[in-house]
TORMARLO-811092 format. One record per residue (C-alpha): residue in three letters; z, x, y. Coordinates in steps of 0.1 Angstrom, whole numbers, padded with zeros to 4 digits, always signed. Example, Ala and Ser with C-alpha at 12.3 -4.5 7.8 and 13.67 -1.06 7.14 Angstrom:
BEGIN
ALA+0078+0123-0045 SER+0071+0137-0011 
END
This chain:
BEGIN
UNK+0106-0414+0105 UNK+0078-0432+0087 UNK+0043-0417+0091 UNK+0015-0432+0115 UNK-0012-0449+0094 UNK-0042-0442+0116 UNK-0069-0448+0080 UNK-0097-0458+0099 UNK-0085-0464+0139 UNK-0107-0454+0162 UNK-0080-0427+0174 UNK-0087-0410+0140 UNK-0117-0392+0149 UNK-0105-0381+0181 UNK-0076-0365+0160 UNK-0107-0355+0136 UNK-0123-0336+0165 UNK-0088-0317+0173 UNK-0087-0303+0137 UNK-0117-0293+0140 UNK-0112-0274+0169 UNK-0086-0255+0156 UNK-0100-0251+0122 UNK-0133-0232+0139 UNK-0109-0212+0167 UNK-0086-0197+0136 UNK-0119-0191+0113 UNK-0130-0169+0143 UNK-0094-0154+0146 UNK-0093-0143+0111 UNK-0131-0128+0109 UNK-0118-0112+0139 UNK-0090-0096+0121 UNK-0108-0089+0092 UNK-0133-0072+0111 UNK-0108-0047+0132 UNK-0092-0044+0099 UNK-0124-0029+0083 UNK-0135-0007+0114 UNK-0100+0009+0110 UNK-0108+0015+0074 UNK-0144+0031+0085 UNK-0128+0053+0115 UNK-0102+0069+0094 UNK-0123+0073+0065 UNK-0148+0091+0085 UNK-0121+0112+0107 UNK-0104+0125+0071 UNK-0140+0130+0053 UNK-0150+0152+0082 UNK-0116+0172+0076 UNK-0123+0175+0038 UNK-0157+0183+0040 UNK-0152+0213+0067 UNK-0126+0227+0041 UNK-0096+0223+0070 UNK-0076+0196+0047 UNK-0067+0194+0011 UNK-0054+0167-0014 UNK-0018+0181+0005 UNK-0028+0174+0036 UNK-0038+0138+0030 UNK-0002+0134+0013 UNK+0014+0145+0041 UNK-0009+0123+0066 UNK+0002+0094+0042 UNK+0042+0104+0045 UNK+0040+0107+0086 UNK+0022+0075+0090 UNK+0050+0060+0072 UNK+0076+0082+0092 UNK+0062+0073+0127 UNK+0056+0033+0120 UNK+0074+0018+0093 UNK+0052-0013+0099 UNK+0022+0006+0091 UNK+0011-0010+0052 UNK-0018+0000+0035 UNK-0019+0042+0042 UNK-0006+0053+0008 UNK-0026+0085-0002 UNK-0045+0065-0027 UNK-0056+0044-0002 UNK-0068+0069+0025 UNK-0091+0082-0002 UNK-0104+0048-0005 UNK-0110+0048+0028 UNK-0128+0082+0026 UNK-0147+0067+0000 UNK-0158+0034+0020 UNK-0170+0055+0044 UNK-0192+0079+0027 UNK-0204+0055+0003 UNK-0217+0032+0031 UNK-0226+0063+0051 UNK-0248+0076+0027 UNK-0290+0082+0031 UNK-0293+0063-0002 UNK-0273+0036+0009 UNK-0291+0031+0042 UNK-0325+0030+0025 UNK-0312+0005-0001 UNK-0306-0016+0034 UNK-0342-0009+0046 UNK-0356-0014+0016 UNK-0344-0047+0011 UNK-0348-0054+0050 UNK-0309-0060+0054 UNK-0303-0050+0087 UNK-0327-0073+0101 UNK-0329-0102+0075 UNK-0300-0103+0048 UNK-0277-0093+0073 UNK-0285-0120+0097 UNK-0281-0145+0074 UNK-0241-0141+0076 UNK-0238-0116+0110 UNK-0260-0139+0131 UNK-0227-0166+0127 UNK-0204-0141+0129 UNK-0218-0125+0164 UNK-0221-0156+0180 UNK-0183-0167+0174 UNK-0161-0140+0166 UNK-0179-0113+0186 UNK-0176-0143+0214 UNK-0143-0150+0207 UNK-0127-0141+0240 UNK-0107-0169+0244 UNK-0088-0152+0211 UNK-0079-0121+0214 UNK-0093-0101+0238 UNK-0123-0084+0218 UNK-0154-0062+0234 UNK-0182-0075+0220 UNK-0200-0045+0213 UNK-0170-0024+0197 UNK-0186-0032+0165 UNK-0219-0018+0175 UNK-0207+0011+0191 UNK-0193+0022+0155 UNK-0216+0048+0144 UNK-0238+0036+0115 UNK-0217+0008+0099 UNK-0235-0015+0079 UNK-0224-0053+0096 UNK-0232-0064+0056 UNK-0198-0048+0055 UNK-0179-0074+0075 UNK-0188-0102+0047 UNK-0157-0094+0029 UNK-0121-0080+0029 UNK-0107-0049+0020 UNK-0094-0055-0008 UNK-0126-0069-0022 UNK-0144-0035-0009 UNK-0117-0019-0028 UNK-0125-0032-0061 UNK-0164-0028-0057 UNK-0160+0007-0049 UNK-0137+0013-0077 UNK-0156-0006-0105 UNK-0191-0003-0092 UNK-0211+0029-0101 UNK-0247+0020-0088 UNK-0255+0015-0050 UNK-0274-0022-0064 UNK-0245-0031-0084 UNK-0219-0026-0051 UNK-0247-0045-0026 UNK-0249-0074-0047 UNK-0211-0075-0052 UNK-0204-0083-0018 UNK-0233-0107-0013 UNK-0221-0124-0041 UNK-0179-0120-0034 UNK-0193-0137-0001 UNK-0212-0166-0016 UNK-0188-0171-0042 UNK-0157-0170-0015 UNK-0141-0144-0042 UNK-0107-0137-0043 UNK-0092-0105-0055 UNK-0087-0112-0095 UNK-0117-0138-0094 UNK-0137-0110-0080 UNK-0124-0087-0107 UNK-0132-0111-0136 UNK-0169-0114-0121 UNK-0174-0077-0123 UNK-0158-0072-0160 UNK-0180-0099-0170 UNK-0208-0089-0156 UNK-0223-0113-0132 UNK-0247-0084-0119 UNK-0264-0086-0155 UNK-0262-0124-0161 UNK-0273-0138-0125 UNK-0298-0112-0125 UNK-0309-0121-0155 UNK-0344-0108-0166 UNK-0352-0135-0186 UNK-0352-0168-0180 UNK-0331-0197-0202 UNK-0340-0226-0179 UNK-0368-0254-0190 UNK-0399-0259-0164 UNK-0383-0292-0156 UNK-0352-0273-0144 UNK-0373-0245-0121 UNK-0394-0272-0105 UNK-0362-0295-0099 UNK-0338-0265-0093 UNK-0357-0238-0082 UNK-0326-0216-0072 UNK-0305-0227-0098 UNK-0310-0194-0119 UNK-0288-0175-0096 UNK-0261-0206-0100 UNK-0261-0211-0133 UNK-0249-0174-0155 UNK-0269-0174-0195 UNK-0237-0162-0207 UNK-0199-0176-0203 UNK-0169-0153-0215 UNK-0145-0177-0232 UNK-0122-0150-0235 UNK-0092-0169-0222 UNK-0092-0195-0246 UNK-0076-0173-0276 UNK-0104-0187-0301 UNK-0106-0173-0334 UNK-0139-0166-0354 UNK-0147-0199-0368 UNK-0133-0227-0346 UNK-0146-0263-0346 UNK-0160-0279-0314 UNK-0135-0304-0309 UNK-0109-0272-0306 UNK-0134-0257-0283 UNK-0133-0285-0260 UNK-0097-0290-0260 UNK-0093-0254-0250 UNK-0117-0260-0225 UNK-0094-0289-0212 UNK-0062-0267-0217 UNK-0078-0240-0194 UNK-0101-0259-0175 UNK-0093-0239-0143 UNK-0103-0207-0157 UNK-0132-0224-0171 UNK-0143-0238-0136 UNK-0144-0204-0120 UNK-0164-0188-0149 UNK-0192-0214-0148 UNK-0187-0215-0106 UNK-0170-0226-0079 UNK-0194-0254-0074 UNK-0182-0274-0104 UNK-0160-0305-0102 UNK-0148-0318-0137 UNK-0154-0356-0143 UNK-0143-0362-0178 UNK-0147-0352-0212 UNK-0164-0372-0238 UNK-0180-0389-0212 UNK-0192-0428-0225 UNK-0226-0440-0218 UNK-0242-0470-0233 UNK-0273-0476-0243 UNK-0290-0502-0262 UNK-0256-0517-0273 UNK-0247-0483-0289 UNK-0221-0463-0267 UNK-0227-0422-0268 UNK-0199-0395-0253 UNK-0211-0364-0234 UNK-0186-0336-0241 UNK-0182-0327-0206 UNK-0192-0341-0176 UNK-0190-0324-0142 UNK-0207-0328-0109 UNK-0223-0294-0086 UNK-0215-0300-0048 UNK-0241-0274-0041 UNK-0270-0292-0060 UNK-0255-0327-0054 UNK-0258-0337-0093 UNK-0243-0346-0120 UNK-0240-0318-0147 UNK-0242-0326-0189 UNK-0225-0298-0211 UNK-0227-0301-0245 UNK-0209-0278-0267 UNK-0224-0261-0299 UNK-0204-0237-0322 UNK-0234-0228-0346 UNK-0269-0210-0333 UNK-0290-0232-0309 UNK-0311-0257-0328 UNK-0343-0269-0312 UNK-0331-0304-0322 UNK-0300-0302-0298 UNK-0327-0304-0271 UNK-0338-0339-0278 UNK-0298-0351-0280 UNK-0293-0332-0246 UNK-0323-0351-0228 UNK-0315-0385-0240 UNK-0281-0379-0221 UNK-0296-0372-0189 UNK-0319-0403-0191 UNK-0291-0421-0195 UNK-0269-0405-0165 UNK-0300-0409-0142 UNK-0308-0443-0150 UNK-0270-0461-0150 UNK-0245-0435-0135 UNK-0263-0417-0109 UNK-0265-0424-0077 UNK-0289-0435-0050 UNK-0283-0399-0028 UNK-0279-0378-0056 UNK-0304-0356-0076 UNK-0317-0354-0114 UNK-0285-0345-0134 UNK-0286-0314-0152 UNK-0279-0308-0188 UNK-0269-0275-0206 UNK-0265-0267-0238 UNK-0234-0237-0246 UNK-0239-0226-0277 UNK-0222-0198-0298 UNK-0256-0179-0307 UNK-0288-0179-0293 UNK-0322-0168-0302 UNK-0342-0160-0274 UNK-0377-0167-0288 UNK-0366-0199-0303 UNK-0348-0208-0268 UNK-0381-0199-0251 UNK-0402-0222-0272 UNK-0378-0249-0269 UNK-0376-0249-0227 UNK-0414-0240-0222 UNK-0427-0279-0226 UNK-0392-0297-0213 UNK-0395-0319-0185 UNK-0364-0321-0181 UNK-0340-0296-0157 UNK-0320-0283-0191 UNK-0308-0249-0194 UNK-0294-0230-0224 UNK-0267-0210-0226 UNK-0242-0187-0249 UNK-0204-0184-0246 UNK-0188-0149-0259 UNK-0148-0153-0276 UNK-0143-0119-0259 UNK-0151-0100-0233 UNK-0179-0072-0239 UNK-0178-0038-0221 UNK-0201-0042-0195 UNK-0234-0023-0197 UNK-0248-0006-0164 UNK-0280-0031-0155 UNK-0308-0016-0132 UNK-0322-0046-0117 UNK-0343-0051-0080 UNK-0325-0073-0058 UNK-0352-0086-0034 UNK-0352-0122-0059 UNK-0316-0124-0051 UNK-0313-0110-0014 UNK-0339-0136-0008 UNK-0318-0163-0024 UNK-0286-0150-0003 UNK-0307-0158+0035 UNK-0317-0192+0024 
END
């Protein structure tokens, strides 16, 4: 039976208006789930941590709890002894004095918190007509963080596993959240070390780019591991950018999620002449067009003049009417941070520049304060 064609027909947006209906009723069914799925993880944490620290079980014991959870319900998935401990370990991580004061310090239960929660209590909370769900079971749970409920348990499992300082775990699930992380894109985020490089300390964005973008230096990362392109030492940049094409993907998710590829060796003409961007791409979040030029050799301050004739050129004949300045970044292989910061300190334009890595490097532990970014995260 051939298809309906209602393009267009005023029946389409009541249809429109059913979708929607059932698209918000089963994103409220699944924050539900997720949320019950959590607690369950927090209760039995708690119940076997009380047991190990009182000295009444031992690493046995939790075996055996493991094999007759099995035994009694062969549906049961996710109890293997490893697991329990993670649960064990959720609990008294998130249990902890110096967690909770990392929350008060940062004013998460009342601010951060309310950014995501305030949503999430006034539907799935709500959600009667779902399941049948008391609204202040989650409450009732003695000191869990709501921040909590911002992500599965698998993500919560990596965190706690890869994560050694309180900061580094807190900004993990802010930024799993923000980033809708899945499992492996959360664990590539954590070996390459988003903590350090959207924390960064230093900035590599031009004045044109913080007045314009003001929050872009928690979108855009200084630093871009390439490792997935298999690029030797020296490599030329038209390999660089055909490996880029070849693995475009993979190179989406490590500049972000935002990014939507346009073209490569994008034409623009000017004055009769016609010049080619290397890649083009457009940021739904910022609503602009984004110029990346690719440099295998040390950033040159003259690369900054090339970079901003390109965006002229994008904002005066391809941009359009509702969007905002394009962006241009440079991704070089090397980069001198004095000479960077003399070349951004008198550009108008919203430039940034940044360094790509063949391989991944070992990740070094960062102590960084979080109130820049936590007050990013509510906005």
């Amino acid at each position: 039976m051939k298809p309906l064609d209602i393009t267009n027909s005023p029946i389409e947006t009541h249809f429109e208006q059913v979708h929607a209906i059932i698209d918000l009723h089963r994103t409220r069914a699944l924050k539900v789930v997720n949320n019950e799925s959590l607690l369950i993880c927090w209760k039995v944490g708690q119940y076997v941590s009380e047991k190990l620290k009182a000295s009444e079980w031992g690493s046995k014991v939790i075996t055996q709890l493991s094999e007759y959870l099995r035994t009694k319900d062969p549906s049961l998935k996710g109890y293997s002894r490893r697991n329990i401990y993670n649960m064990v370990s959720f609990f008294e991580t998130y249990s902890s004095p110096q967690f909770m004061q990392h929350l008060e310090r940062f004013n998460s239960q009342n601010e951060i918190v309310q950014f995501e929660t305030a949503q999430l209590e006034a539907t799935d909370y709500q959600a009667n007509e779902i399941v049948q769900f008391q609204t202040g079971q989650l409450k009732s749970v003695k000191d869990f963080p709501k921040i909590l409920s911002l992500i599965n348990w698998t993500n919560h499992v990596e965190i706690l596993s890869s994560c050694k300082l309180l900061e580094e775990k807190l900004f993990y699930i802010l930024y799993a959240k923000r980033e809708r992380f899945e499992g492996k894109e959360l664990k590539r985020a954590i070996k390459t070390n988003a903590y350090a490089h959207v924390l960064k300390a230093e900035s590599n964005q031009s004045k044109g780019m913080e007045t314009a973008y003001p929050q872009s230096n928690y979108l855009f990362k200084d630093v871009a591991y390439l490792d997935f392109l298999g690029l030797p030492q020296r490599h030329s940049e038209k390999r660089l950018q055909n490996e880029i094409l070849t693995n475009m993907k993979d190179f989406v998710l490590e500049l972000g999620k935002d990014f939507l590829f346009i073209g490569q060796e994008y034409p623009i003409q000017v004055g009769g002449k016609t010049f080619k961007i290397d890649l083009l791409f457009f940021h739904r979040a910022l609503q602009c067009l984004v110029a990346i030029e690719l440099k295998t050799t040390e950033f040159e301050p003259a690369f900054m003049g090339q970079l901003e004739f390109y965006l002229e050129a994008l904002d005066n004949d391809v941009k359009r009417s509702n969007e905002n300045p394009s962006i241009g970044i440079l991704l070089c292989k090397e980069t001198n941070r004095e000479i960077v910061r003399y070349a951004l300190n008198r550009s108008l334009s919203p430039t940034m520049i940044a360094k790509y890595e063949r391989e991944l490097i070992p990740k070094e532990v960062l102590q960084q304060s979080l109130n820049q970014f936590f007050n990013f995260i509510k906005e």
